[in-house]
C-alpha angles and dihedrals in degrees: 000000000000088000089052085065107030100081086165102212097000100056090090088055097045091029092062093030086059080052100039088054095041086059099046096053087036087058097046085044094055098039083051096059091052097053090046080057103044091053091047099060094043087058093051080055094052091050103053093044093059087050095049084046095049097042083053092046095045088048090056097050101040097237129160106239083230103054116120111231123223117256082213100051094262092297 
């Protein structure tokens, strides 16, 4: 196992290449995690906004939520 971490003169280039990787993926992970959030909560927003836009529209014209709509226009 001690040969596995002794490198001799190359342990400061793989040593800080090891480093240098772990903070890279580290990074993506973690810009990765903001934006999932991010969309997630502008998705939350779109969603209550359509809801807030359907329960208005259904209001002005008098309709039942549970309706079902006509696919012809009610022809």
């Amino acid at each position: 196992m001690a040969e596995l971490f002794d490198m001799g003169r190359y342990a400061p280039f793989v040593w800080s290449s090891y480093g240098f990787t772990f903070l890279v993926i580290g990074g993506l992970f973690w810009h990765s995690l903001a934006g999932m959030r991010r969309s997630e909560r502008e998705v939350e927003q779109l969603r209550a906004a359509r809801g807030s836009r359907r329960r208005r529209a259904q209001r002005d014209a008098g309709t039942d939520a549970d309706a079902p709509s006509s696919p012809d226009g009610g022809a």
